[in-house]
C-alpha positions, 0 to 999 in steps of 0.5 A: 108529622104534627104541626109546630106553633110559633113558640116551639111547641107542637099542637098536640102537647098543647091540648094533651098539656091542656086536657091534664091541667083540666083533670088536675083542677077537676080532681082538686075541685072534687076534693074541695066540693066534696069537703064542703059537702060532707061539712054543710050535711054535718051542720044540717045533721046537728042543726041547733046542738052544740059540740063540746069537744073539752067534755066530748058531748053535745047540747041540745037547743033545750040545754039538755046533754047528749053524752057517749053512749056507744062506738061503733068501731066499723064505721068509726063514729061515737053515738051521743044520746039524750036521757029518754026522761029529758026527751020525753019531757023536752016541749021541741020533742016532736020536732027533735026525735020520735025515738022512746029512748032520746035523741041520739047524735053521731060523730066520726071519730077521725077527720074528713077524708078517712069517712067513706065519702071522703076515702071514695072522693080522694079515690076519684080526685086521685085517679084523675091526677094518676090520669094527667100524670101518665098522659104528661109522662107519655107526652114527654117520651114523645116530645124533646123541643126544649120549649116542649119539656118545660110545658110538660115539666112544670104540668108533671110538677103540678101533677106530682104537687096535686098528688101528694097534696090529695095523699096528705091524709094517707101520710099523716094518719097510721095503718090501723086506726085504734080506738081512741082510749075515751071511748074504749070503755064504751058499749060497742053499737049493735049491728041493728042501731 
């Protein structure tokens, strides 16, 4: 028989009840850190360009403009290039691009967590919540002191809270994803690019 602390709660829902709260801040620190990530590696990515999301194109630190060249349906991202004269004529060129053809930018086309790095980071961040969850849930069958349920009731509400807060994006974007119509008219990016 486990032993009963002073507040009506056993230690085993103690540390069970503690080992979920610690995977729900894991899961919710994952997902933050792995957004803050994915953002500082666009900065770094576009280091100097300016996006102009009213004419869909970017500026290079040379005024020079990256229009939509290509969109690459599979990965869901737009490919923004440089005419190869202005390039070739830019005095930065060496420390821009080394490319014949001009400098070339992408942008995903949908938010943060429908990109590969996000699906597979809400993928982990959830798997963890799912985790907590079933050990408060198993906790609960077990235990039935009034002091006991309200512990795990409100970790069972933080699990089910943190849970649709990591499933925002599943809710909010439909199956499918179609090509937003601006890009339509665009060549499809080769397999090679």
């Amino acid at each position: 028989m486990t032993e009963i602390t002073t507040i009506g709660i056993t230690t085993e829902v103690l540390l069970a009840g503690g080992y979920a709260a610690l995977l729900i801040v894991i899961a919710y620190g994952l997902d933050l850190l792995a957004r803050h990530a994915h953002g500082r590696t666009e900065r770094f990515r576009t280091g100097g360009f300016r996006y102009d999301p009213d004419h869909d194109h970017w500026t290079c630190p040379q005024d020079q403009l990256l229009r939509p060249h290509a969109y690459d349906h599979h990965r869901r991202l737009v490919r923004y290039r440089a005419p190869a004269a202005a390039c070739a004529d830019c005095p930065a060129r060496m420390l821009c691009t080394d490319s014949d053809d001009g400098r070339e930018i992408t942008r995903t086309v949908d938010p943060w967590p429908h990109s590969e790095a996000g699906r597979f980071h809400r993928g982990i961040a959830l798997t963890l919540v799912t985790l907590a969850t079933v050990i408060v849930l198993a906790e609960l069958l077990r235990h039935h002191h009034p002091a006991e349920l309200i512990t795990l009731g409100a970790l069972l509400t933080a699990c089910l809270a943190t849970g649709w807060r990591l499933t925002d994006h599943l809710r909010a974007t439909p199956d499918g994803f179609p090509t937003p119509a601006h890009y339509q008219g665009l060549p499809p990016t080769l397999k090679g690019d």
